[in-house]
N, CA, C and O of each residue as an XYZ file, in Angstrom:
464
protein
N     104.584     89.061     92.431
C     103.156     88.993     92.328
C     102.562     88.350     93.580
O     101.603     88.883     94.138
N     103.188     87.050     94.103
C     102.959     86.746     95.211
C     102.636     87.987     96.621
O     101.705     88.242     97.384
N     104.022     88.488     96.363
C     104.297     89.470     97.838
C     102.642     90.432     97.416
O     101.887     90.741     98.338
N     102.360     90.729     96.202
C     101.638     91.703     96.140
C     100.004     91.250     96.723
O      99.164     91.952     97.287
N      99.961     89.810     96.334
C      98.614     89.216     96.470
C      98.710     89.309     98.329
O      97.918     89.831     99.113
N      99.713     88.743     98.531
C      99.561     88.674     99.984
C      99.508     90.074    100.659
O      98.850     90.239    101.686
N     100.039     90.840    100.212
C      99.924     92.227    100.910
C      98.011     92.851    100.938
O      97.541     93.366    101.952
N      97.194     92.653     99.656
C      95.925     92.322     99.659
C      95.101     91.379    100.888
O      93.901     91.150    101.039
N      95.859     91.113    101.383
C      95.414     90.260    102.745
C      95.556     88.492    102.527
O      95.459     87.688    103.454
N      95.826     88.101    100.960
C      96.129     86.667    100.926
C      96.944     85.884    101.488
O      98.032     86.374    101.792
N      96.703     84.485    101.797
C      97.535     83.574    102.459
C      98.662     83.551    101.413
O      98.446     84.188    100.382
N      99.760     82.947    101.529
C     100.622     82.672    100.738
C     100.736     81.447     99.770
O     101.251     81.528     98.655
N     100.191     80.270    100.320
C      99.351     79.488     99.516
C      98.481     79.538     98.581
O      98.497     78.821     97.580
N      97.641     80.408     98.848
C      96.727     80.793     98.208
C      97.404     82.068     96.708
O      97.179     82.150     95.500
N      97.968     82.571     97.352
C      98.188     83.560     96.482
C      99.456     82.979     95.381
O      99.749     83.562     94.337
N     100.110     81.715     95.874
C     101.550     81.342     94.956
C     100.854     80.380     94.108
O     101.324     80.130     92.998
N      99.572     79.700     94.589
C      98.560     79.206     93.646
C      98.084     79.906     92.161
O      98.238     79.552     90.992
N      97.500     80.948     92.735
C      97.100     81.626     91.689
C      97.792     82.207     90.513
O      97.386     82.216     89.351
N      99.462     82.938     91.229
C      99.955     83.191     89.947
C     100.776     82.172     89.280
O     101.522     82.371     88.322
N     100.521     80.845     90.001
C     101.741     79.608     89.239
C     100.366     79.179     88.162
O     100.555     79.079     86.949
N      99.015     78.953     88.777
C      97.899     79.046     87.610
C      97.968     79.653     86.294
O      97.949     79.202     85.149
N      98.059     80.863     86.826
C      98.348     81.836     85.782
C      99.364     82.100     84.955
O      99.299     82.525     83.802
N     100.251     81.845     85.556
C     101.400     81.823     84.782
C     101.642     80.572     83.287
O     102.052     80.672     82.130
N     101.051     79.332     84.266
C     100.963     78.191     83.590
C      99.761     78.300     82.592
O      99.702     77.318     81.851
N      98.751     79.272     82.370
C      97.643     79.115     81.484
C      98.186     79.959     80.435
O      98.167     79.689     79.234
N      98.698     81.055     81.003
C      99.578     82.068     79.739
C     100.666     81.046     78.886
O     100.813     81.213     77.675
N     101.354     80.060     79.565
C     102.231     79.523     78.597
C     101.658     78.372     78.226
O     102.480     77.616     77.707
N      99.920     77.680     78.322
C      99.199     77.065     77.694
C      99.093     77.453     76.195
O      99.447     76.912     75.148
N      98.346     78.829     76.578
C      97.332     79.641     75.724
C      98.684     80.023     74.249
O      98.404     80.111     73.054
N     100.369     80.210     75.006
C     101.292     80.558     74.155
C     101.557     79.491     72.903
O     101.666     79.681     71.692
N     101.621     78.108     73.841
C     101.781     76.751     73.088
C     100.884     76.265     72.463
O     101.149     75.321     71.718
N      99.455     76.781     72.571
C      98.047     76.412     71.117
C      98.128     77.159     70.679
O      97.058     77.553     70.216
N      99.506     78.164     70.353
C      99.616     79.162     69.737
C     100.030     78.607     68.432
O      99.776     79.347     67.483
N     100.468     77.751     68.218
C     101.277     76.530     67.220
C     100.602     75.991     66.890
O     100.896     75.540     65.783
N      99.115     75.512     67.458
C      98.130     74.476     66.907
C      96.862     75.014     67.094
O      96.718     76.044     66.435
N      96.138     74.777     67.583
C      94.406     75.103     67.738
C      94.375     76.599     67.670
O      93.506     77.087     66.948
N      95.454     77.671     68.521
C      94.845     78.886     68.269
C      95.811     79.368     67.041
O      96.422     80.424     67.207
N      95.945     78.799     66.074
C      97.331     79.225     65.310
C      96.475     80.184     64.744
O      97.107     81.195     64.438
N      95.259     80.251     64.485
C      94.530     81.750     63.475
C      93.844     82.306     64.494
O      92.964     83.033     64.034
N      93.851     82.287     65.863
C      93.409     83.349     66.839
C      94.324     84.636     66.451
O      95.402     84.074     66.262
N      94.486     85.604     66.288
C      94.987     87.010     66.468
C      94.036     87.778     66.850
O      93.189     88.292     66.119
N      94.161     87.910     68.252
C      93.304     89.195     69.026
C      93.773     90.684     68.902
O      93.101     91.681     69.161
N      95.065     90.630     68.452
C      95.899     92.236     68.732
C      97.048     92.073     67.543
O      97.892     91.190     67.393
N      96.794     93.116     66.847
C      97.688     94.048     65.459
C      97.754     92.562     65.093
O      98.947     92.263     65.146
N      97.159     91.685     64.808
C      97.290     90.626     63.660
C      98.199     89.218     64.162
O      98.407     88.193     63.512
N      98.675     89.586     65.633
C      99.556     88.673     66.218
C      98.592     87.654     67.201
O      97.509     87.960     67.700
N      99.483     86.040     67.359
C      98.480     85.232     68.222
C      99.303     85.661     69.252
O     100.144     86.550     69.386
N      98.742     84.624     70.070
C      99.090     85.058     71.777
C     100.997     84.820     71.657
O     101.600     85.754     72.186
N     101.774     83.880     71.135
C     102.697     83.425     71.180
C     103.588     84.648     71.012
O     104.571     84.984     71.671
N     103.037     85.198     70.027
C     104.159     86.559     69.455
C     103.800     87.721     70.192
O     104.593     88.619     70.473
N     102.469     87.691     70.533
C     102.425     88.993     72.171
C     103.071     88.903     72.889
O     103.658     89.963     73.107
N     103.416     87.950     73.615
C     103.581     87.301     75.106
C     105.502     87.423     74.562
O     106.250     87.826     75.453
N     105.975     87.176     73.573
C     107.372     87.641     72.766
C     107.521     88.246     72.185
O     108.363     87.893     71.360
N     106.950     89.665     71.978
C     107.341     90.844     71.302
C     106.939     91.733     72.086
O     107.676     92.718     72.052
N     105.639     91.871     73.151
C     105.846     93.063     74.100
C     106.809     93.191     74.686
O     107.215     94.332     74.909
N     107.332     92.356     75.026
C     108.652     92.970     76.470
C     109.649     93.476     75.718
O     109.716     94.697     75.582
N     110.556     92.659     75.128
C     111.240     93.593     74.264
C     111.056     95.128     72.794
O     111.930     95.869     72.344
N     109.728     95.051     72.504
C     109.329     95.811     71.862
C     109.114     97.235     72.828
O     109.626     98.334     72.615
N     108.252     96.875     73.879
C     107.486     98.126     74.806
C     108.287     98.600     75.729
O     108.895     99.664     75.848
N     108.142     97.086     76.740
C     108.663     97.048     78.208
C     110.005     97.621     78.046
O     110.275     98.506     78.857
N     111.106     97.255     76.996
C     112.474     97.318     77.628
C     112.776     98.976     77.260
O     113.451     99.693     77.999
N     112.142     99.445     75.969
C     112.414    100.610     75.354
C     111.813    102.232     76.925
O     112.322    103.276     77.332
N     110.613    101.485     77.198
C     109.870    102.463     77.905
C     110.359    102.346     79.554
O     109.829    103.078     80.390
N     111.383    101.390     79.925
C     111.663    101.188     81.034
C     113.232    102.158     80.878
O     113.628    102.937     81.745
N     114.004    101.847     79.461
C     114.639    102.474     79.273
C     114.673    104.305     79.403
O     115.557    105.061     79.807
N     113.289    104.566     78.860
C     112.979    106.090     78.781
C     113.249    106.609     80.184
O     113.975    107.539     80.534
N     112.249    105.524     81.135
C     112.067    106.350     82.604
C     112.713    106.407     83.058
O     112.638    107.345     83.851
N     113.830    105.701     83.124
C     115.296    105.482     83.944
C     115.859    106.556     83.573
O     116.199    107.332     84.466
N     116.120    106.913     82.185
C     116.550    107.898     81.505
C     116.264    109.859     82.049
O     116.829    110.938     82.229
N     115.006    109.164     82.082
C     114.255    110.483     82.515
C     114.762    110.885     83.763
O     115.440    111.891     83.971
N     114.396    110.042     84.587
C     114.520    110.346     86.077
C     115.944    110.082     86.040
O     116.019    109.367     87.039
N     116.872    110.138     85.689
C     118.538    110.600     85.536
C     119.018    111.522     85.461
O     119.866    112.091     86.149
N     118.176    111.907     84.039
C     119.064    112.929     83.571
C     117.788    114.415     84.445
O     118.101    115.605     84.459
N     116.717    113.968     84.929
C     116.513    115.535     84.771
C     115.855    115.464     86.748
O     115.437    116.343     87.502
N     116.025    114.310     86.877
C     115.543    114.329     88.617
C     116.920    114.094     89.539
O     117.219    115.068     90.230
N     117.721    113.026     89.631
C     118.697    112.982     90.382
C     119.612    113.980     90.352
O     119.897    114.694     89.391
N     120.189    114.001     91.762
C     120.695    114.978     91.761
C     122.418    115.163     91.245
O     123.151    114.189     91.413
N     122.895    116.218     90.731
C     124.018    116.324     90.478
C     125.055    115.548     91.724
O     125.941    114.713     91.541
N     124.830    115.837     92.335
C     126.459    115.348     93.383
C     126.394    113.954     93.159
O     127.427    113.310     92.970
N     124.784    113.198     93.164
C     124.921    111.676     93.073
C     125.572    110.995     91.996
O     126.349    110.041     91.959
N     124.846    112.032     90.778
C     125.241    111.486     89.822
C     126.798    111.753     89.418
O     127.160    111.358     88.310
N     127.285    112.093     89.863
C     128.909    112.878     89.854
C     129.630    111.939     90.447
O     130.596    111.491     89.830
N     129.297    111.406     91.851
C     129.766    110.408     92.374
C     130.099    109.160     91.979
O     131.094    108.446     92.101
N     128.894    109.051     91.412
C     128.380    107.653     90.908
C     129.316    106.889     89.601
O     129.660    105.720     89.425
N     129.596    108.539     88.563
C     129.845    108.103     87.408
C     131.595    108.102     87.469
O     132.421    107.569     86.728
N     131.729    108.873     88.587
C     133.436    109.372     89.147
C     133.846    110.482     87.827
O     134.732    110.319     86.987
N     133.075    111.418     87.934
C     133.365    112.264     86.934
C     132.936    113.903     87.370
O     131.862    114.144     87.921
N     134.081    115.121     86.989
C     134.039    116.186     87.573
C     132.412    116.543     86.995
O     131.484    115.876     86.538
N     132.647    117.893     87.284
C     131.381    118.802     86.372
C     131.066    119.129     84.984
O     130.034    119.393     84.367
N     132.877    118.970     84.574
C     132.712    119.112     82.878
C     131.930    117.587     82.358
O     131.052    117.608     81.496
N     132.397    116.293     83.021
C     131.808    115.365     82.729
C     130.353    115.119     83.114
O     129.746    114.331     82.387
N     129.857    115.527     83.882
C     128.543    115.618     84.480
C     127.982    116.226     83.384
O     127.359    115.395     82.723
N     127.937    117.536     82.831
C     127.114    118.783     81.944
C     127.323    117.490     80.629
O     126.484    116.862     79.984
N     128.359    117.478     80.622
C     128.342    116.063     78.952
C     127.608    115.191     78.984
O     126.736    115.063     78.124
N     127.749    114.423     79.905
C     126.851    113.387     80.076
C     125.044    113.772     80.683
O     124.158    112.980     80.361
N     124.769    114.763     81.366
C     123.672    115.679     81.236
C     123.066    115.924     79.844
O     121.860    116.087     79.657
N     123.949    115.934     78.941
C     123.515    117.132     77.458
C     123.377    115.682     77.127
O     122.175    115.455     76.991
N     124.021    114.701     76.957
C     123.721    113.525     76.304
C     122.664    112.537     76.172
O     122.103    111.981     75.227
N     122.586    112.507     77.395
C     121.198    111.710     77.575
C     120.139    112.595     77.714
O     119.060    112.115     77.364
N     120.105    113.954     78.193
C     118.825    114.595     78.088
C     118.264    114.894     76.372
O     117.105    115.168     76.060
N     119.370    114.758     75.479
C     119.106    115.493     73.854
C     119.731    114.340     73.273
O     120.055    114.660     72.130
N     120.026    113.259     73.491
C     120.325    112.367     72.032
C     119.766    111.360     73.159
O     118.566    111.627     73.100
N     119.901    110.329     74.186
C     119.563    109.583     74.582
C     118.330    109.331     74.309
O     117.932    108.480     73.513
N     117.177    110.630     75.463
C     116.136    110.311     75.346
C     115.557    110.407     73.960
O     115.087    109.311     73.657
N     115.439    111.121     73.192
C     115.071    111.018     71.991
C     115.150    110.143     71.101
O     114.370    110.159     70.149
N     116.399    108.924     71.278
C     116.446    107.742     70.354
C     115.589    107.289     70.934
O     114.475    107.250     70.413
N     115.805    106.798     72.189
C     114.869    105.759     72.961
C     113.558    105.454     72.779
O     112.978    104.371     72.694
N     112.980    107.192     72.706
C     111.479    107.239     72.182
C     110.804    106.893     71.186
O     109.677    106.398     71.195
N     111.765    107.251     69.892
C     111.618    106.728     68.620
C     111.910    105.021     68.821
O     111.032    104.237     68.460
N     113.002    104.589     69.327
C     112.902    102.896     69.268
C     111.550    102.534     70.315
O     111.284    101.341     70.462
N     110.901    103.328     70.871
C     109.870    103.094     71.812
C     108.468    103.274     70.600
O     107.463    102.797     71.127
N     108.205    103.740     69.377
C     107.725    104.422     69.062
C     107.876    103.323     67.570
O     107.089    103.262     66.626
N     108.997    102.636     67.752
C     109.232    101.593     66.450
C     108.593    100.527     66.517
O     108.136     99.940     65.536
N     108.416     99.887     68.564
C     108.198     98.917     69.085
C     106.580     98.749     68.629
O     106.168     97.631     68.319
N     105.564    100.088     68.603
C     104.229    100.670     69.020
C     104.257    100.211     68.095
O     103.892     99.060     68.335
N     104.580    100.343     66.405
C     104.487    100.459     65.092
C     103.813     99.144     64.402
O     103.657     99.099     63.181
């Protein structure tokens, strides 16, 4: 976040300020999650504490999972992926059929459980 602020033209000071701010108000806002905001729920009935710990593993990991997935099985190219996995062509088309038709499709649904 830093590198990104500074690439915006910020000093580095300035910019390691802001997201240590920020960072530190998100795990404020997490910890009056227990006391003063314990009946805040802004989103599906959850306070900030259980957002800030159930998106990443609910959303982030399932949908990071998909794209990786995606761009595997249907963008990289065969020789890399052949290389990579140390496996002929019969193993390539298997592992092709696998993750393009049972992989991605769980993933989506556990992506789709996370949404729920």
């Amino acid at each position: 976040m830093v590198a990104t602020l500074q690439g915006l033209g910020w000093r580095r000071s300035i910019s390691t300020a802001v997201v240590a701010i920020s960072v530190w108000l998100l795990g404020l806002l997490s910890a009056f999650s227990f006391s003063a905001l314990a009946e805040f729920r802004p989103l599906f009935g959850r306070n900030i504490f259980e957002l800030v710990s159930s998106i990443p593993p609910d959303i982030f990991l399932p949908l990071g999972g998909l794209l990786f997935a995606t761009f595997a099985a249907w963008v990289m190219p065969q020789a890399l992926v052949v290389k990579a996995l140390c496996v002929g062509d019969g193993g390539y088309v298997m592992w092709r059929n696998l993750v393009r038709w049972v992989s991605i499709p769980l993933t989506f649904i556990v992506l789709l459980g996370g949404l729920l």
